[in-house]
Backbone bond lengths (Angstrom), bond angles and torsions (degrees), N, CA, C in turn:
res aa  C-N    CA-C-N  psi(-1)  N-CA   C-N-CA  omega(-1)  CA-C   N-CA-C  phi
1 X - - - 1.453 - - 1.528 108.17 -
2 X 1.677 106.99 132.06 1.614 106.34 172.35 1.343 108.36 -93.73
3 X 1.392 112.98 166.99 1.585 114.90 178.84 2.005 90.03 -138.27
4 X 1.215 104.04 108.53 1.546 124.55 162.59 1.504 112.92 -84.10
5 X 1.727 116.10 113.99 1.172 119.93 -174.72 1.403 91.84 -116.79
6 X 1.933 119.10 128.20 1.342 110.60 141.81 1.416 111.35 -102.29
7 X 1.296 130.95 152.03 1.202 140.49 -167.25 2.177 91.09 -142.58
8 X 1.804 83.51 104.31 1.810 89.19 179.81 1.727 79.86 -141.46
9 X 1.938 78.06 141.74 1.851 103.33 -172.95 2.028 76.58 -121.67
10 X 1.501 83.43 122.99 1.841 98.24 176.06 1.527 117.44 -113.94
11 X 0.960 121.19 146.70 1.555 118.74 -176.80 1.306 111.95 -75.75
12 X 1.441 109.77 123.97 1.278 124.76 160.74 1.683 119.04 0.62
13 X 0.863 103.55 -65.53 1.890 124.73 -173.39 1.418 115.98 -35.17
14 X 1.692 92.87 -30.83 1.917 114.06 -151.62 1.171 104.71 -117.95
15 X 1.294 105.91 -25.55 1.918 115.37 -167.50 1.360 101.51 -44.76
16 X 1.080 132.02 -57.07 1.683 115.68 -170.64 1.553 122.72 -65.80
17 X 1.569 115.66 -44.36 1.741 113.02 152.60 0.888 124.84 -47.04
18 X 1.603 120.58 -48.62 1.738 121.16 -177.80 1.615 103.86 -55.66
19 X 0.904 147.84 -45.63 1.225 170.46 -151.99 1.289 128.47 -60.40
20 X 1.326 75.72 -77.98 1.912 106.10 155.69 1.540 121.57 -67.13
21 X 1.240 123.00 -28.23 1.505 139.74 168.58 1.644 96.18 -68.22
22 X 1.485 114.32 -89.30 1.995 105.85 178.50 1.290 98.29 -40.96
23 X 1.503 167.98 -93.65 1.072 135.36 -159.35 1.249 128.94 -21.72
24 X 1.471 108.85 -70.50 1.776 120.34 -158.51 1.426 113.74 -98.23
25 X 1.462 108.04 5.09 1.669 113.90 163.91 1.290 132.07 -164.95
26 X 1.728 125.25 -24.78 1.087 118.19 163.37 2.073 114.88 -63.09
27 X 1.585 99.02 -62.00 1.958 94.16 -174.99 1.150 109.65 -63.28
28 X 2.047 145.26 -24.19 0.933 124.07 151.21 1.911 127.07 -49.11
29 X 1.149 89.91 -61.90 1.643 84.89 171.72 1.398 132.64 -50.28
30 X 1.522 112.48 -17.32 1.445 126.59 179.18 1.646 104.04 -71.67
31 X 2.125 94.80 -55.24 1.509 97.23 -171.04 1.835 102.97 -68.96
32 X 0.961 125.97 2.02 1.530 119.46 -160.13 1.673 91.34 -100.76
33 X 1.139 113.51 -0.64 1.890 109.09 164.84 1.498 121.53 -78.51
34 X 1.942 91.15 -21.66 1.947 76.13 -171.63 0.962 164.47 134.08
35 X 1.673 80.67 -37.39 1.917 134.89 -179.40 0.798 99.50 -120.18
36 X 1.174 156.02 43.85 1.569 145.85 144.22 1.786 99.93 -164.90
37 X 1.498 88.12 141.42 1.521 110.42 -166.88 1.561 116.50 -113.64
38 X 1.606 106.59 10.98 1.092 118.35 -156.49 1.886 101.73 -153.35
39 X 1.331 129.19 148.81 1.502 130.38 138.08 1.216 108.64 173.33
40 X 1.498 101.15 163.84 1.794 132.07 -136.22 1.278 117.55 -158.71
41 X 1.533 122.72 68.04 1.558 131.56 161.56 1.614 109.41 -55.77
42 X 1.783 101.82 119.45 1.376 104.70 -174.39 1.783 83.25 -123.71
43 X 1.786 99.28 169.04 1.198 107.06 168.76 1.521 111.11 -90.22
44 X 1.058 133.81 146.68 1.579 118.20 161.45 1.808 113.83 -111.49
45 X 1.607 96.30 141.59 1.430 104.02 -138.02 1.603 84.64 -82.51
46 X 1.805 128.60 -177.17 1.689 124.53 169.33 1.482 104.83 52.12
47 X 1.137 124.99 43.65 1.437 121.07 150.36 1.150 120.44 -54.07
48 X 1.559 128.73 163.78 0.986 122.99 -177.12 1.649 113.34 -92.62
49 X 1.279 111.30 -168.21 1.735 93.65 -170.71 1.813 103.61 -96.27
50 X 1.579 85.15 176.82 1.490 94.61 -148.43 1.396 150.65 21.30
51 X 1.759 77.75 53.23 2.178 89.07 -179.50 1.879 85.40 -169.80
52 X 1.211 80.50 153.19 1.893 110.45 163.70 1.409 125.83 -110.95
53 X 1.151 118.13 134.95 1.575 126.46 -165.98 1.109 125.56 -106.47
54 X 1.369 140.19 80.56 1.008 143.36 142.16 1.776 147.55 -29.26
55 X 1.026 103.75 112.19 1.863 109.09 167.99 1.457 118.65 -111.55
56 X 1.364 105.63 122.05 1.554 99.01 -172.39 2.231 76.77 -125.92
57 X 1.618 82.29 142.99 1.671 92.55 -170.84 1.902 92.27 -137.00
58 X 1.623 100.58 137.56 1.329 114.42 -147.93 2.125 80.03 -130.49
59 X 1.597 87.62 145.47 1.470 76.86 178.74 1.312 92.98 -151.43
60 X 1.957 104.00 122.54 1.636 131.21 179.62 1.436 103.32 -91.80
61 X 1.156 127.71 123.23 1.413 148.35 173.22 2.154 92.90 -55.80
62 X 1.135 100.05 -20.58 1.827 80.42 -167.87 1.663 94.94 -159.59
63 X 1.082 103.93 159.01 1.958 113.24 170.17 1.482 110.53 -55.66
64 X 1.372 103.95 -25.63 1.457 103.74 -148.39 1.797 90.60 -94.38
65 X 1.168 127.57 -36.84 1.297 113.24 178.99 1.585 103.42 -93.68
66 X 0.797 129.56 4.20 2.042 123.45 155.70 1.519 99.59 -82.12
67 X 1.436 120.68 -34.39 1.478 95.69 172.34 1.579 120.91 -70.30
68 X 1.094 96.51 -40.28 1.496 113.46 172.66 1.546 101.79 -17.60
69 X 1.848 88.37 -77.73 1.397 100.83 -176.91 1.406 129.77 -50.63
70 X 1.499 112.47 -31.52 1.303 113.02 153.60 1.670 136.08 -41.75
71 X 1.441 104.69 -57.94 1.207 98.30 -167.37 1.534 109.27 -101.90
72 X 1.708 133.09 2.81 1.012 128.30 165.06 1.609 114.38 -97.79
73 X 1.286 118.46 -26.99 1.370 115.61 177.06 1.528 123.60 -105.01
74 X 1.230 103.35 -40.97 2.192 111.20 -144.23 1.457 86.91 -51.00
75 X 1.264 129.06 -61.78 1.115 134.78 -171.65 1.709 114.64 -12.53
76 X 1.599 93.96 -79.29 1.779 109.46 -174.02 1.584 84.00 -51.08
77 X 1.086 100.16 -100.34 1.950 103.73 -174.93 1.735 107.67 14.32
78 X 1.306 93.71 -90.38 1.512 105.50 -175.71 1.254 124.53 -15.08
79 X 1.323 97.25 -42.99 2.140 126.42 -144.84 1.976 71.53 -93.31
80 X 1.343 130.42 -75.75 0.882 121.77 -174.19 1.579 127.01 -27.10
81 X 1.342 108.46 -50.36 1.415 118.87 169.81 1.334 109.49 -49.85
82 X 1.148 122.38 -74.07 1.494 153.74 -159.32 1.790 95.61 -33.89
83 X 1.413 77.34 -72.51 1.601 101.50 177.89 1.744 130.95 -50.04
84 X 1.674 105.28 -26.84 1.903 120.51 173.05 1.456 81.46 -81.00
85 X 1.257 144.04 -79.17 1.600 154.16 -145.48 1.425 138.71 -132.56
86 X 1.661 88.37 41.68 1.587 96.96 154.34 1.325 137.90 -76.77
87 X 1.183 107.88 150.33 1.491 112.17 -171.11 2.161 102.79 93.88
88 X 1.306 93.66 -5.56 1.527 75.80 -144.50 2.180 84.92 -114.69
89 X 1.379 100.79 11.41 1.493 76.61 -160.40 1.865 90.15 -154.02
90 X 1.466 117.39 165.61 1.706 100.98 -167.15 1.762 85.04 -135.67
91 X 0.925 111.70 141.64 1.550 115.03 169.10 1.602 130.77 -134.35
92 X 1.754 113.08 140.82 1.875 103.59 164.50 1.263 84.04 -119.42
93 X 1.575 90.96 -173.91 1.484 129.15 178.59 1.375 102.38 -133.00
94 X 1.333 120.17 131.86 1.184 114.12 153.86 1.789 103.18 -145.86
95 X 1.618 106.27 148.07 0.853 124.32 -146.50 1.928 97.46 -121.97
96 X 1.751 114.87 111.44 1.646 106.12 178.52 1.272 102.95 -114.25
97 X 1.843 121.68 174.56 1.041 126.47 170.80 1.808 90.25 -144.70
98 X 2.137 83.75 124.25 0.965 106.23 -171.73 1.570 123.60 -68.26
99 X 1.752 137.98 95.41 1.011 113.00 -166.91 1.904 119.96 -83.14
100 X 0.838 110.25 -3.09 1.823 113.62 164.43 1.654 92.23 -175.89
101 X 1.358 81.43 159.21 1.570 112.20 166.75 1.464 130.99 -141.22
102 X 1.445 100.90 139.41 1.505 133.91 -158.32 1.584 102.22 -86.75
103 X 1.452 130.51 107.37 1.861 115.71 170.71 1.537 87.82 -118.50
104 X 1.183 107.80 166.32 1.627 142.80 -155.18 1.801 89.64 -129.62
105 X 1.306 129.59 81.50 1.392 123.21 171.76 1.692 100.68 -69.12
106 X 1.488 104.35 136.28 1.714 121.01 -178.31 1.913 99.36 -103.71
């Protein structure tokens, strides 16, 4: 299992459009590729000043469909982003592979 982390700190100004946009069309359109069976917009807490930090974590069942997603989509995606809120927003990627996992049955 892959674990796709974007980690984007957005300016204040935008935070509520940006927001509402990764909800209601960027992580649908992400999950609507295929390659990921999983995702999870978190806040991240101690941002720095004048901006909010975001982690949105995407989860590929295999290498082979995160590449997928690599080389048939991230691109447009990206450009899409780039293009609603540039200038206005800073981003990484980082990319894990999950070696086991721990659940807490309730």
């Amino acid at each position: 299992m892959i674990l796709y982390n974007v980690t984007v700190s957005i300016d204040l100004s935008i935070q509520e459009d940006w927001l509402n946009w990764m909800k209601s069309k960027h992580i649908p359109d992400v999950m609507n590729t295929n390659c990921f069976v999983e995702a999870r917009i978190s806040r991240v807490h101690g941002e720095e000043e004048g901006g909010a930090t975001y982690a949105i974590s995407y989860v590929a069942p295999s290498q082979e469909l995160y590449d997928q997603y690599q080389e048939q989509h991230a691109s447009k995606l990206q450009m899409e982003h780039t293009e609603k809120y540039g200038g206005k927003f800073a981003a990484f990627r980082t990319l894990l592979t999950v070696l086991e996992e721990f659940k807490h049955e309730r």
